[in-house]
Each structure stands twice: as structure tokens, then as C-alpha cells.
C-alpha positions in Angstrom: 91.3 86.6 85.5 88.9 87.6 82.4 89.8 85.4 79.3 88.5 85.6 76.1 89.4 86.3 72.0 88.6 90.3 72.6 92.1 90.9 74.8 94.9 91.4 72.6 97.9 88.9 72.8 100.9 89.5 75.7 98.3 91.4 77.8 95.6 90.4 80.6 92.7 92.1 81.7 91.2 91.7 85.1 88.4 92.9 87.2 90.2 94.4 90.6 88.9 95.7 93.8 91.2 98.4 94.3 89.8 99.3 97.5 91.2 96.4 99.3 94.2 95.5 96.8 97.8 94.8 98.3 100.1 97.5 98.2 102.2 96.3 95.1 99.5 96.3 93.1 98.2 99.8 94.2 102.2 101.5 93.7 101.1 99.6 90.0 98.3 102.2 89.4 99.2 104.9 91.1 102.4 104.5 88.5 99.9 104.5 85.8 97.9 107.4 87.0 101.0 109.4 87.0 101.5 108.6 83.7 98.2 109.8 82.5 98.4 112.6 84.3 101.9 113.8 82.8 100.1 113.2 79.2 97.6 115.7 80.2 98.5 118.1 82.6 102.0 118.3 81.9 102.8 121.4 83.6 100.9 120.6 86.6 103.2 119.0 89.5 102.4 114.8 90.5 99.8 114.5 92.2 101.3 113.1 96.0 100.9 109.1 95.8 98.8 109.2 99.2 96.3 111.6 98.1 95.9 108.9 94.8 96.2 106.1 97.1 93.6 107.1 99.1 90.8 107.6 96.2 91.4 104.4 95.4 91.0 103.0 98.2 88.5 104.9 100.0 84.4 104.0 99.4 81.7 106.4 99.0 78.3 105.5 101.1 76.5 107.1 98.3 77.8 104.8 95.2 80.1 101.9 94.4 82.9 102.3 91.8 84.2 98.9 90.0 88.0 98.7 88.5 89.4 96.7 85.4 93.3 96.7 85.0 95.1 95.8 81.7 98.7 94.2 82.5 102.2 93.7 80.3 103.7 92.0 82.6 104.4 93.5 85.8 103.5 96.9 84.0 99.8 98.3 84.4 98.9 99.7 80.8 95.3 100.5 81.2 92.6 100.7 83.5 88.5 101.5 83.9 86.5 102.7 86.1 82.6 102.6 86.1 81.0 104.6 88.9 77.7 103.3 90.2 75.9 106.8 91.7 73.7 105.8 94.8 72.7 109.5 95.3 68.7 109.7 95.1 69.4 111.3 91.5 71.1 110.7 88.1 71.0 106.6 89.1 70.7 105.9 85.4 73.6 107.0 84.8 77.1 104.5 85.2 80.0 107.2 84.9 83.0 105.4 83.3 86.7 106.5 83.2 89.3 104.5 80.9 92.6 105.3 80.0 95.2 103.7 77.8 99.0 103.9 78.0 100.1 105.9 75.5 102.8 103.3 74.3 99.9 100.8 74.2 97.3 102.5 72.6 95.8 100.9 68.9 96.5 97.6 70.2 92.6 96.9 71.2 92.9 97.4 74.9 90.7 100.4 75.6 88.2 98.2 73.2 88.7 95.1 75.4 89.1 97.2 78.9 85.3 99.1 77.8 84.0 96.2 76.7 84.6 93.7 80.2 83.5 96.3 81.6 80.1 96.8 80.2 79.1 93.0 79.7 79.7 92.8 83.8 76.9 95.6 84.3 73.6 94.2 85.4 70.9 94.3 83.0 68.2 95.0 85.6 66.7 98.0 84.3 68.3 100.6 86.3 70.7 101.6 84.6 70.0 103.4 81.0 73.5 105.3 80.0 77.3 105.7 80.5 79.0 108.6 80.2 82.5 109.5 80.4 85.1 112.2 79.8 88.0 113.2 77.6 90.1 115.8 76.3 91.5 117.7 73.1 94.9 117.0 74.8 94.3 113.4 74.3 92.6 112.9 70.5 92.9 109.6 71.2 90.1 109.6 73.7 88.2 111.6 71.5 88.7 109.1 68.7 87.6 106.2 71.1 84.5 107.2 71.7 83.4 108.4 68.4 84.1 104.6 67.5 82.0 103.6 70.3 79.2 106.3 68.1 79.1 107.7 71.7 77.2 111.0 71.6 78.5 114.5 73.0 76.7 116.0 75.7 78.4 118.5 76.7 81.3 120.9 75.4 83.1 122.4 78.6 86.0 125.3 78.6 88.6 124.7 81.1 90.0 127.9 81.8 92.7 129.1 84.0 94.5 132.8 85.4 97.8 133.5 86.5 97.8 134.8 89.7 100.7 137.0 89.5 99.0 139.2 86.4 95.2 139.2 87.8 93.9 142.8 87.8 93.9 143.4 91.4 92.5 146.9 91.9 89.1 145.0 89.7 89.0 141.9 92.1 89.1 144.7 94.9 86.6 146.7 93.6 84.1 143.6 92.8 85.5 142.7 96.1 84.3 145.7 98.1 81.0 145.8 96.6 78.9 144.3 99.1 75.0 144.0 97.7 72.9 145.3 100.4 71.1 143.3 103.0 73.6 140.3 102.3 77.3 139.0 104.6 79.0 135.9 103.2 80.2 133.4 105.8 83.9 131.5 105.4 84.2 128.0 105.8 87.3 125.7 105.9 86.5 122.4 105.0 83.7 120.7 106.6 80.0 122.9 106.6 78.9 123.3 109.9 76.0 122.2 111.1 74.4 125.6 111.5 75.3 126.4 107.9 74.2 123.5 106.3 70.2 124.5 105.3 71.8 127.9 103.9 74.4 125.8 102.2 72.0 123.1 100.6 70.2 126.0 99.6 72.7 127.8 97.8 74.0 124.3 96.3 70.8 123.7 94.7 71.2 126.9 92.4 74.2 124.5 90.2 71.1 122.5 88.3 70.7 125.9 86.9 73.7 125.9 85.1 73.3 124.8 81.0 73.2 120.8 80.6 73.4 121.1 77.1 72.6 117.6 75.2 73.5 115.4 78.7 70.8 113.3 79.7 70.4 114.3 83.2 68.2 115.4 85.9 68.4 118.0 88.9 70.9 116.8 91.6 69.4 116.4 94.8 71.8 117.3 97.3 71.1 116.4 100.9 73.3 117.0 105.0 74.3 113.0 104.4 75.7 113.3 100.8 77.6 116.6 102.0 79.3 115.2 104.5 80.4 112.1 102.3 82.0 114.0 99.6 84.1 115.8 103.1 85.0 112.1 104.3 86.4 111.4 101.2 88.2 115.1 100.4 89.6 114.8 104.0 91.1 111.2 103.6 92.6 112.3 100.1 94.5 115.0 102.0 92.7 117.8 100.3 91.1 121.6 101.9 88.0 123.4 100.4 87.6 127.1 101.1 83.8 127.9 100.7 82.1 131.3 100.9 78.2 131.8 101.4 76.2 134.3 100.8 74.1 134.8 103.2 70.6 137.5 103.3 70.3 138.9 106.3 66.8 139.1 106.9 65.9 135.2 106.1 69.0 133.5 107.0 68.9 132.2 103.3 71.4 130.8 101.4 71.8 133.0 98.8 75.1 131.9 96.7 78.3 130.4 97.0 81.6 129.6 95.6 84.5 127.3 96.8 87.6 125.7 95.8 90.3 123.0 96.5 93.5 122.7 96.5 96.3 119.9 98.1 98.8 121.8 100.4 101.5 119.6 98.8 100.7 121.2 95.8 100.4 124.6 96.1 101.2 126.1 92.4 97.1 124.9 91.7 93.9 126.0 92.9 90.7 124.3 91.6 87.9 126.4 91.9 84.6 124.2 92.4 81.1 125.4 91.9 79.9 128.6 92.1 76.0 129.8 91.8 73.7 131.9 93.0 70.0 131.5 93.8 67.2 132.9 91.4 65.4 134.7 94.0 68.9 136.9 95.0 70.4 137.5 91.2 70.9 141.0 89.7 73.0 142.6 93.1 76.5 140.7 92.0 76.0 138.2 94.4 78.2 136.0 92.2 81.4 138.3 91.4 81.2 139.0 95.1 81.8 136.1 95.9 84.3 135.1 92.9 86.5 138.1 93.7 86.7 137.7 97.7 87.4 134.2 97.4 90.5 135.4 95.1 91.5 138.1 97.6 92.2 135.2 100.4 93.9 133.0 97.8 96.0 136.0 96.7 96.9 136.7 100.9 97.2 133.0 102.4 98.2 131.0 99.5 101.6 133.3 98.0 102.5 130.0 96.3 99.5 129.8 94.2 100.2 130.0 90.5 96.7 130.3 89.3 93.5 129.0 89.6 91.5 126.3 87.3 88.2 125.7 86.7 85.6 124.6 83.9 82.6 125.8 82.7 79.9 124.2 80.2 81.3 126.5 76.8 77.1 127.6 76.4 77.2 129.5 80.5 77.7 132.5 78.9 77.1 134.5 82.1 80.2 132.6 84.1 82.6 132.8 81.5 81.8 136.5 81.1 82.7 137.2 84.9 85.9 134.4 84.1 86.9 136.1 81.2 86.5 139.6 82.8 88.8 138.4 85.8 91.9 137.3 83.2 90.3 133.7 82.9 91.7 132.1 79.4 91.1 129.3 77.8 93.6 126.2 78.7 91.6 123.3 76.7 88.7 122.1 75.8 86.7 118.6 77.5 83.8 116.5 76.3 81.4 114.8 78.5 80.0 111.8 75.7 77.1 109.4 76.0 75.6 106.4 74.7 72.8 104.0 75.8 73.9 101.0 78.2 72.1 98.4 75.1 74.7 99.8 72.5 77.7 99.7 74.9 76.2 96.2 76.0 76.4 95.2 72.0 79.6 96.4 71.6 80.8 94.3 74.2 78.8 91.4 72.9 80.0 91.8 69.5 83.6 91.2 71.0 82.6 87.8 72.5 82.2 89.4 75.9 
């Protein structure tokens, strides 16, 4: 148990491994979680305790995440995540994720949750930033991290469109347009082996998409980290639908889109990446794709409500095809950043 002068009085902050916690303390968070998660999604169903259960306790090969819990009493009020990313790229970066209970906040225990946090991160060299989201459905997020002179690096649009008033006869048309030389491939779930080159391929076209201010470099994607992000969507309970585009001719991955969705919650869709290579843009590789993946939502998911997804607000392109689909805007999220020497201060200059 952490102690110091920095963590308000009647509440204790501790560093947790949540991956191997008892149950008790895991029905704690998973409590909290669905209290964060009713502030801001609200219309969105809860998210199935076993699916939350199991990102917290299941490990990634390809980075280590580290949890700090604030208690009242029995009563979890608060709680950080920093993500270490093991990946081959982006390892400066320590992704952090801290929430408040809203009947706790302006009592200093986001300040004294960031701040045990940051004074525990090694000062080794590697690491050079934190990052971390929020939302204009929680300004108090937003407020935090201007306090923390946190800089934005990105502005993204989350967007979303009812199902049941999509223009159908355009998502058949876009649909039924298929660019010459070119077949897409379905995939449930896990890539296969035979796909995976054309896949990588095709997955390597998202660094293209606008980075605005955010300090980052190209992803490297390899077979190994693939099939780690499909451990970890399995064990959570989750399905991805994928579509490739495939040319004829080379075999080449040409574009892609997918999206997930939890069959316990069938009202939401989240559509995942899409992109298309340089070398095959211009033929409508991209609504293609977009608009046959809506036509099997549309026939195998009837419960589907609408589908979600984000978009930096400066990929003009994207949202143009989003908007032209019945796309609208839902809210707005920031992605902020700030040095890991200023975060360390902060921390420092709250006797941590």
C-alpha cells in the first residue's frame, strides 16, 4: 500500500496486479468499469462482466500493462492504467488510462492516482511520452489534463449510423461495384495463414492515415503481433469480420476493412480500421469494401442498431465516404501528450 501526503484523506491508493487479483477484488473493478462506462456511453448496453474480466486479466506477449486502484472503503473510486508497448514500434510511448468516480472527482485522486503512477516508471531512457484519451462527454477529463499542460495530439470524430435508416440501394450500388482485376476474401476472426502476407500488407496502408500533432512513428505490424491481438479478442469473447482486397494478378493485399462486435451485445458494431494501399487507390477499393462489409452486417446481424467508429477529424477522405453512407457525428475524443520529465515532476512536486 502506497502512502504518502499527495492521497487525499478516507482514501488509499495502491499499485495492483489485476491479472492475477482474487475475484473480490476483480467484481470491485469490473463495478467501477461499469460505472464509467454508463457516464459515457449511456445508451450503449453493459458491457458482459467476462468479457471485462477477461481484459483484465489476460497479458499481452507484446507489452505489459501496470494497474493503480483508489479505494473508499470497500468501494473502488478510481483506477490507472499505464500500457508498456513491446511491439518493435512506438516503445516511447507509455499509454495511460485513468478514470475518476464521478462522485469522487475534485478531491485530488486522479492527481494522486497519475502521479504514483508516473514516479513508479523507470527512468531508463526508453521511455520519452505518455499519452492518454478522453472525451467531450467527460469535461472533467479534459480539464485534467489541461492541468497536467498535457498537449493535444490528436482531434478524432466518433461517428455512428443507424442501421435501420442507411440508404440501402447506395451501399448496394457501392456494393456491386467491383474495381477490375480485384476479389475481396472474408475472414471470421483469426487470418489464416495463407492470408496473412496479403493481410500485413494491406494493414500497413493505416500509417497513412493523418497523425496530426501525436508524436509517433509507423506501426510495424508483424504474423506474431497479429495473432496476439486474436488471443486476446478471442478470450474477451469478441468476433472480427474482416474483408481483403485482394488483386488478382499479384496476390497482393490491396485494402481492408473489419469490425467487432460481442454477440452478447448485439445493438453495436465497431468498425476497426479500414485502408487501402497507395499502389491500388483511385478504383473505390475502399467504399467497396466499406459497403459489402455493411451488406453482411445488414443480413447476419438483424439485431444491429448501428455501427461506430472514429476517425482522426483532419481524414478528410474517410469521413467523406462516412458521411456519404449516413455516418454522424456522436462526440468528439482527444488523444493528449506530454513528456515523461514533466509528468515525472508533477509527480515529484506531490512528494511522490
Amino acid at each position: 500500500m502506497t502512502t504518502n501526503t499527495a492521497i487525499p484523506a478516507g482514501y488509499a491508493i495502491e499499485q495492483v496486479d489485476l491479472h492475477e487479483a482474487d475475484d473480490r477484488l476483480i467484481d470491485r473493478v469490473v463495478a467501477f468499469w461499469h460505472a464509467m462506462d454508463a457516464e459515457a456511453v449511456p445508451e450503449d448496453p453493459p458491457m458482459p462482466a467476462e468479457g471485462l474480466v477477461a481484459r483484465l486479466r489476460t497479458r499481452s506477449q507484446f507489452g505489459d500493462r501496470t494497474d493503480w486502484i483508489a479505494s473508499s472503503g470497500d468501494e473502488v473510486v478510481g483506477r490507472i492504467a499505464v500500457f508498456e508497448n513491446k511491439s518493435g514500434s512506438n516503445e516511447h510511448i507509455r499509454e495511460v488510462m485513468l478514470h475518476v468516480h464521478p462522485e469522487h472527482r475534485r478531491r485530488g485522486i486522479g492527481s494522486a492516482l497519475f502521479s504514483s503512477a508516473m514516479a513508479a516508471i523507470p527512468d531508463d531512457g526508453k521511455t520519452k511520452l505518455v499519452a492518454g484519451w478522453t472525451t467531450n462527454r467527460v469535461p472533467a477529463g479534459m480539464a485534467f489534463a489541461e492541468r497536467l499542460v498535457a498537449k493535444k495530439g490528436m482531434h478524432m470524430r466518433v461517428s455512428q449510423v443507424y442501421l435501420r435508416a442507411i440508404d440501402r440501394a447506395l451501399i448496394r450500388e457501392w456494393a456491386n461495384v467491383q474495381p477490375a482485376g480485384y476479389h475481396l476474401e472474408f475472414v471470421e476472426n483469426d487470418i489464416p495463414d495463407a492470408l496473412m502476407p496479403a493481410m500485413l500488407q494491406a494493414f500497413t496502408a493505416i500509417n497513412r492515415m493523418p497523425r496530426e500533432d501525436l508524436e509517433m512513428e509507423d506501426w510495424k505490424f508483424t504474423a506474431e503481433t497479429i495473432r496476439d491481438w486474436e488471443r486476446q479478442r478471442t478470450a474477451r469473447g469478441q468476433v472480427q469480420w474482416m474483408l481483403l482486397a485482394i488483386e488478382d494478378a499479384t496476390g497482393a493485399g490491396a485494402g481492408f476493412t473489419n469490425v467487432v462486435f460481442d454477440p452478447r451485445i448485439e445493438a453495436v458494431v465497431h468498425q476497426g480500421g479500414t485502408a487501402v494501399d497507395p499502389a491500388h487507390q483511385g478504383r473505390d477499393i475502399g467504399k467497396w469494401l466499406k459497403a459489402t462489409m455493411v451488406e453482411r452486417i445488414l443480413a447476419d446481424l438483424p439485431k444491429a442498431r448501428f455501427i461506430r467508429t472514429d476517425n482522426a477529424g483532419t481524414n478528410a477522405p474517410m469521413l467523406a465516404i462516412n458521411d456519404r453512407m449516413g455516418f454522424r457525428e456522436a462526440w468528439w475524443m482527444d488523444i493528449w501528450q506530454m513528456p515523461l520529465a514533466d509528468a515525472k515532476a508533477y509527480a515529484e512536486a506531490r512528494g511522490l
